[in-house]
C-alpha positions in Angstrom: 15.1 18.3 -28.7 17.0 16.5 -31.5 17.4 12.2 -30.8 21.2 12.7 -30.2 20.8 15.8 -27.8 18.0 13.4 -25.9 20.7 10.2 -26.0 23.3 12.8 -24.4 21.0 14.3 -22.2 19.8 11.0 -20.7 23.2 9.3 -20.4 24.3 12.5 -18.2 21.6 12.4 -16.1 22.1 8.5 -15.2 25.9 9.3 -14.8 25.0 12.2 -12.4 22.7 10.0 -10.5 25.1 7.0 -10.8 27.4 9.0 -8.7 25.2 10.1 -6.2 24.0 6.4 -5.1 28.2 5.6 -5.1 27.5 7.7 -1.7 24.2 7.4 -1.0 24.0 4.4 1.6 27.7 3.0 0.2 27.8 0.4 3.0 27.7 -4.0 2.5 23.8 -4.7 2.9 22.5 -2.1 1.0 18.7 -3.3 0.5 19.1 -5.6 -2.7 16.1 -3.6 -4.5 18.7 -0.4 -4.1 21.2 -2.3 -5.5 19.5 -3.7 -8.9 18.3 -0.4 -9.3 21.9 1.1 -9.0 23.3 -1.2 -11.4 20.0 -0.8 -13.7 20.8 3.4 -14.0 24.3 2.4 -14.3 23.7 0.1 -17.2 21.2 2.9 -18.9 24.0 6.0 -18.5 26.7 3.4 -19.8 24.6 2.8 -23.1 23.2 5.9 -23.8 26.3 7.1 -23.5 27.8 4.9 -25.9 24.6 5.8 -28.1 25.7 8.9 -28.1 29.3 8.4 -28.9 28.2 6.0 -31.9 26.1 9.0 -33.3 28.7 11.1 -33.3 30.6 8.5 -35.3 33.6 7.8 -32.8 32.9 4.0 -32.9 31.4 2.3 -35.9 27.6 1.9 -36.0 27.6 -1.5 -36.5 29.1 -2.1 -33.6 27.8 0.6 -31.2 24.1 0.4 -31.7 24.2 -3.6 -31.0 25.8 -3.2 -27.8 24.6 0.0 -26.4 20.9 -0.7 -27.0 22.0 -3.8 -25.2 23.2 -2.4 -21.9 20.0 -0.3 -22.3 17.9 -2.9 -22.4 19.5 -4.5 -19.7 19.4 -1.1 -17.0 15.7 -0.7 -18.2 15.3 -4.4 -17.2 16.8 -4.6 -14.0 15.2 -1.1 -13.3 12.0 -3.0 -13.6 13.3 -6.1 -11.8 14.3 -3.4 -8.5 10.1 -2.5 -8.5 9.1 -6.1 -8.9 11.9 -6.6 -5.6 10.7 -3.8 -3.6 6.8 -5.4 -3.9 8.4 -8.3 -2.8 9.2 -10.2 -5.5 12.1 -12.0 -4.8 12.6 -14.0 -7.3 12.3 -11.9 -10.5 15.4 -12.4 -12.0 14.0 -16.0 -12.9 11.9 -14.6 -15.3 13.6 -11.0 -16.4 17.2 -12.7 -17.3 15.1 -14.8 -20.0 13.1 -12.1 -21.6 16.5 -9.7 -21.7 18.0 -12.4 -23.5 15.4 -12.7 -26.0 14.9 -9.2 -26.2 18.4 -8.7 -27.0 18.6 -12.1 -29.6 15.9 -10.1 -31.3 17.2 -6.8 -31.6 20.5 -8.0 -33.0 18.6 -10.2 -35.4 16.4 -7.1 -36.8 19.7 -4.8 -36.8 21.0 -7.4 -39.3 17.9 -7.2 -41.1 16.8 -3.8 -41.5 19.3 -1.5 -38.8 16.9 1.9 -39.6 13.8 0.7 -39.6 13.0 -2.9 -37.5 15.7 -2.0 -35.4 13.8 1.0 -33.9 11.1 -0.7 -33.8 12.2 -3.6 -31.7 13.6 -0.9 -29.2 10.6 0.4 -28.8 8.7 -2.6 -28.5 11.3 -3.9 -25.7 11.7 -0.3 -23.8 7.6 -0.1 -23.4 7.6 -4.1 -22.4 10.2 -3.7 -19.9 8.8 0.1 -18.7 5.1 -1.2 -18.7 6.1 -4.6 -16.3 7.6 -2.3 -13.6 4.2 0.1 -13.9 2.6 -3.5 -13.1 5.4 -3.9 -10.5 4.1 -0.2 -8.7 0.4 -0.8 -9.0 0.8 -4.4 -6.9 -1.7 -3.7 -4.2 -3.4 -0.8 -5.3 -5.8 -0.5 -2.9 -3.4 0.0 0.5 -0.8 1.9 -2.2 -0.3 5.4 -1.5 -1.3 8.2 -3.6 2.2 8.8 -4.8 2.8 5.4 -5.7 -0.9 4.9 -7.5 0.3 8.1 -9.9 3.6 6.5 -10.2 1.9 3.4 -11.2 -0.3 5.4 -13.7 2.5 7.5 -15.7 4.7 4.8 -15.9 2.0 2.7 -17.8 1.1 5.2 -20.0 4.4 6.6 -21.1 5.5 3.3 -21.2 2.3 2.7 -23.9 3.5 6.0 -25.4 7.4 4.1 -25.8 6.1 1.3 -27.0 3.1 2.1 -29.5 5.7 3.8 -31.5 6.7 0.4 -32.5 3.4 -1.4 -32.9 2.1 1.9 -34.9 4.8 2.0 -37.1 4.4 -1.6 -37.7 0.5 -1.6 -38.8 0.9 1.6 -41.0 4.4 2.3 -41.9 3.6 5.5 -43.2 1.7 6.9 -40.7 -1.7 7.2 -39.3 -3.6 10.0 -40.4 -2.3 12.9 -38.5 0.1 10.8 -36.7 2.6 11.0 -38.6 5.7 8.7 -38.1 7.9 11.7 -37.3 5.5 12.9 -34.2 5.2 9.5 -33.1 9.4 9.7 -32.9 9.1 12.8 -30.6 6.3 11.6 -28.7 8.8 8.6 -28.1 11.9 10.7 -27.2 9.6 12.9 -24.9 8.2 9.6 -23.2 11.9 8.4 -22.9 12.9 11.4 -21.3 10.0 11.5 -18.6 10.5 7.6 -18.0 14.0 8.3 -16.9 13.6 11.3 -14.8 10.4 10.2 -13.8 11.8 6.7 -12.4 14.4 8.6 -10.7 12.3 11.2 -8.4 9.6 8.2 -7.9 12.5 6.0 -6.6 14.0 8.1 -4.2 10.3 10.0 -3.2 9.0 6.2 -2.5 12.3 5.6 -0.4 11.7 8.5 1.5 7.9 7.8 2.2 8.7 4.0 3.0 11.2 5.4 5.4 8.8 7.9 6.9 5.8 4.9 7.3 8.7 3.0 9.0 9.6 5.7 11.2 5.7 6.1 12.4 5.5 3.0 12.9 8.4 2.3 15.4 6.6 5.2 17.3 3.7 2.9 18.4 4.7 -1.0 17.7 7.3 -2.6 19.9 9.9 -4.1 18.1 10.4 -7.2 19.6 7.0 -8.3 20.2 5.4 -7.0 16.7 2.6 -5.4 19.0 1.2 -1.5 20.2 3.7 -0.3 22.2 2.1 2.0 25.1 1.8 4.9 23.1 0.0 2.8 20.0 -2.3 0.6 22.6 -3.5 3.8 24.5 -4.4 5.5 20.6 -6.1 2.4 19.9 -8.1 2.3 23.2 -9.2 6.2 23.1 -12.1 5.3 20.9 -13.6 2.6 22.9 -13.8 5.1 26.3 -15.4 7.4 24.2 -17.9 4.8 23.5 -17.9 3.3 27.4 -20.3 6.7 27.8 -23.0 5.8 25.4 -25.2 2.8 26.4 -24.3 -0.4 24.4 -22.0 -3.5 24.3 -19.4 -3.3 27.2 -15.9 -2.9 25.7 -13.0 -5.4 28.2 -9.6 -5.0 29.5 -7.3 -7.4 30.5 -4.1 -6.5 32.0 -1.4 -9.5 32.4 1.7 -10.4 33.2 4.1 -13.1 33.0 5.0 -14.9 36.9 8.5 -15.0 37.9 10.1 -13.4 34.5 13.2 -12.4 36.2 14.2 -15.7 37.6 14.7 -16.0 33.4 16.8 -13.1 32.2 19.3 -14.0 35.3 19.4 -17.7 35.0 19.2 -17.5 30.5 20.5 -14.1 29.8 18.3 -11.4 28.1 18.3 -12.8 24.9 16.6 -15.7 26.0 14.2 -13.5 27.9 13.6 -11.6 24.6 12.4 -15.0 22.6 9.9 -15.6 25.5 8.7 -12.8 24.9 8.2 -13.1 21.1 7.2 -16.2 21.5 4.2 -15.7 24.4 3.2 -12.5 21.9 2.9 -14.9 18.9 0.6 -17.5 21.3 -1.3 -15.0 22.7 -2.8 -13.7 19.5 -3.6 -16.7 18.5 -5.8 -16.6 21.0 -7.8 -13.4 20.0 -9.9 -12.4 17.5 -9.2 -10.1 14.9 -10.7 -7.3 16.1 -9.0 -7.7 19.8 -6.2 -5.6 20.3 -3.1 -7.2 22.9 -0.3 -4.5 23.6 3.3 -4.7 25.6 2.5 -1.7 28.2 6.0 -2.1 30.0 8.6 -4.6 30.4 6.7 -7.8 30.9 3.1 -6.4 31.1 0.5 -6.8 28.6 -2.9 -5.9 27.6 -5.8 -6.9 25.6 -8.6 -4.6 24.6 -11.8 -6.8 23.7 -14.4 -5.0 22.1 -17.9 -5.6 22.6 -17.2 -8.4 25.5 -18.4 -8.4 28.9 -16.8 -9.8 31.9 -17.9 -13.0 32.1 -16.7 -13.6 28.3 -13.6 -11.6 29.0 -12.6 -14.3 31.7 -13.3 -16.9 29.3 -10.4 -15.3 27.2 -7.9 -14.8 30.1 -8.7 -18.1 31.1 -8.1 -19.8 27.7 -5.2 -17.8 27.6 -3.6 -18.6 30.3 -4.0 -22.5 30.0 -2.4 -21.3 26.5 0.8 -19.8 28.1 1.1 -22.5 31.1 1.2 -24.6 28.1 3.4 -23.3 26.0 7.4 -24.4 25.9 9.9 -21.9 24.8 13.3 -23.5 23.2 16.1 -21.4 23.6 19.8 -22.1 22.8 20.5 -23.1 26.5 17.1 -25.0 27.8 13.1 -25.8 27.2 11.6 -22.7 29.1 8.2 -23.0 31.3 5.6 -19.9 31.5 3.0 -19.0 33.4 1.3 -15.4 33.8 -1.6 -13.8 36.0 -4.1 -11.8 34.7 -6.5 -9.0 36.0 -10.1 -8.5 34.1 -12.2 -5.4 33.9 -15.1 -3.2 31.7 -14.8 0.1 30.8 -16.9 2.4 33.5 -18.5 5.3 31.3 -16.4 7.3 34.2 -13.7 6.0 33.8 -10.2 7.5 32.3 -7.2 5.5 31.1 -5.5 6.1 34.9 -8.6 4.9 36.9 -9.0 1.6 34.3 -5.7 0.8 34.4 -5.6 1.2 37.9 -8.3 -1.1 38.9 -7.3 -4.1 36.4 -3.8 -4.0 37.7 -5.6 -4.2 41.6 -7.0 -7.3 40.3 -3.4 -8.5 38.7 -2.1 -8.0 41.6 -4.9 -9.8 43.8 -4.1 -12.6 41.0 -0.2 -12.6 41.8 -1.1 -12.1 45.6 -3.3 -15.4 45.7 -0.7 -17.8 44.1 0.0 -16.5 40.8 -1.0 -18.4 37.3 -4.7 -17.4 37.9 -7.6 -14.9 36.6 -8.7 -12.5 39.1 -12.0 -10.5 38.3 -11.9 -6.5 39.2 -14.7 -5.7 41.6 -17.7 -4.1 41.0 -18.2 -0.9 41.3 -19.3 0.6 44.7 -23.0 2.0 44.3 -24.2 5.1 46.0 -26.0 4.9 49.0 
């Protein structure tokens, strides 16, 4: 593939794709690393189109190659600027407006110089910097990344080392290395190129769709409002431990809870109030707990915490401290300064137990908590020996 057949094919293939993110999610709030990345593709078909056009000799050279490579530089940029904002990098544009500009200042300024040779140089130099920051951007923790993302992270690096050693190889040993030759190292640069772009495209959209996925598995077992297992994620987490209740060892606790009185809230506040008690007792509550504690929204205002490796005695040293936390703890809402108090129910996993017979018995002693004046810990009993 001949450089102006490549400069076509690549500003076609950002125009097609330009017109398919006018659709794709074409609503106000599109997520902001969408959007940079949007206008980076937009920038990139705009001046490899007018690359193109220029080597065709529509527009003079002097003119087209300054201001293309420009708007290249600038869509590779903000490309790399959309990775850095999707790691969370908010602030990127603080330090990738600077380097465009320079980048830019010192293209123009070796186009005056020398506009065959330093010009392609600098372009190369600038297209591997820019490519190689958002391979940096992708490989921001590596160690929770996904495999797709990790190979993502990998081939843009080394393409973009491909893009840019052009530049630096031509620079040490203008005519050539060896079997390197300068004309190889151009088509190892237009191939790169090529990859980069459609390579950036399927990542983008392949990482979009596994984010989406991870969020979508995640709503399946975390409660929204609370940022905690919802039933479904609390009884995965808790299938383990009654395996383990079988085998002799450290007893594994359950504490079931629930907060006294909670509709006297929602009718007197409204439900919105009633939802930032809520958010607000979760938050308390796992301040209370080790890391290795689990605390879950069952139903509605009913809670529990799994405590590994703690028997009873220790487990009503928990409920306790956390229910002096919660009796403690004032709510501000937009119309008052809410009160809270809760009643909890303590039990071990039995090695015959199942999740209906331990839930079962810590909500009998919930409920022997709420019967005897609420705002208290209630122990379940012991189990009844065998005569």
């Amino acid at each position: 593939m001949d450089s102006t057949t490549m400069v076509l094919a690549l500003a076609l293939g950002n125009l097609a794709l330009c017109a398919a993110l006018f659709f794709f999610e074409h609503v106000d709030g599109r997520p902001a690393a969408l959007s940079a990345w949007g206008w980076g593709r937009q920038y990139q078909a705009a001046g490899w189109l007018l690359l193109a056009i220029g080597a065709a000799g529509v527009m003079p050279e002097g003119l087209a190659f300054p201001v293309s490579y420009a708007l290249v530089f600038a869509g590779v940029a903000w490309e790399c600027g959309a990775q850095w904002e999707r790691a969370g990098r908010l602030r990127w544009r603080r330090v990738v407006a600077p380097l465009l500009g320079l980048a830019i200042a010192a293209f123009v300024l070796c186009n005056l110089i020398d506009p065959f040779g330093l010009r392609a140089i600098a372009a190369s130099l600038v297209l591997g910097g820019f490519y190689l920051g958002a391979a940096v951007a992708l490989a921001i923790g590596w160690t929770e990344a996904s495999m797709l993302r990790r190979f993502l992270a990998l081939a843009t690096g080394i393409l973009a080392l491909v893009v840019g050693a052009r530049g630096a190889l031509v620079l040490a040993a203008p005519a050539g290395w060896g079997w390197m030759s300068n004309d190889l190292l151009r088509q190892l640069h237009t191939g790169a190129l090529y990859l980069l772009a459609v390579l950036g495209a399927f990542g983008w959209l392949l990482l979009g769709r596994e984010r989406l996925q991870g969020e979508l598995a995640r709503m399946e077992i975390v409660d929204p409002l609370t940022d905690v297992p919802n039933r479904r994620g609390f009884f995965q987490t808790l299938a383990p431990w009654m395996a383990l209740a079988r085998r002799p060892g450290q007893p594994t606790a359950l504490v079931l809870f629930d907060l006294d009185q909670f509709k006297r809230i929602n009718d007197g506040y409204g439900h919105p109030a009633g939802d930032v008690v809520l958010a607000t007792l979760a938050a308390a509550c796992k301040r209370q707990l080790r890391d290795s504690d689990v605390l879950g929204r069952l139903v509605g205002v009913e809670f529990a915490i799994l405590l590994p490796r703690t028997g009873e005695q220790d487990a009503l040293m928990v409920a306790e401290r956390m229910r002096a936390a919660i009796e403690a703890q004032r709510v501000k809402t937009e119309r008052a300064l809410i009160s809270l108090t809760a009643s909890f129910g303590v039990t071990t996993i039995r090695p015959d137990d199942s999740n209906v017979t331990l839930l079962a018995r810590a909500d009998e002693a919930l409920r022997a908590a709420k019967a005897a004046g609420r705002n208290r810990v209630e122990l379940a009993a012991p189990p009844v020996l065998a005569e």
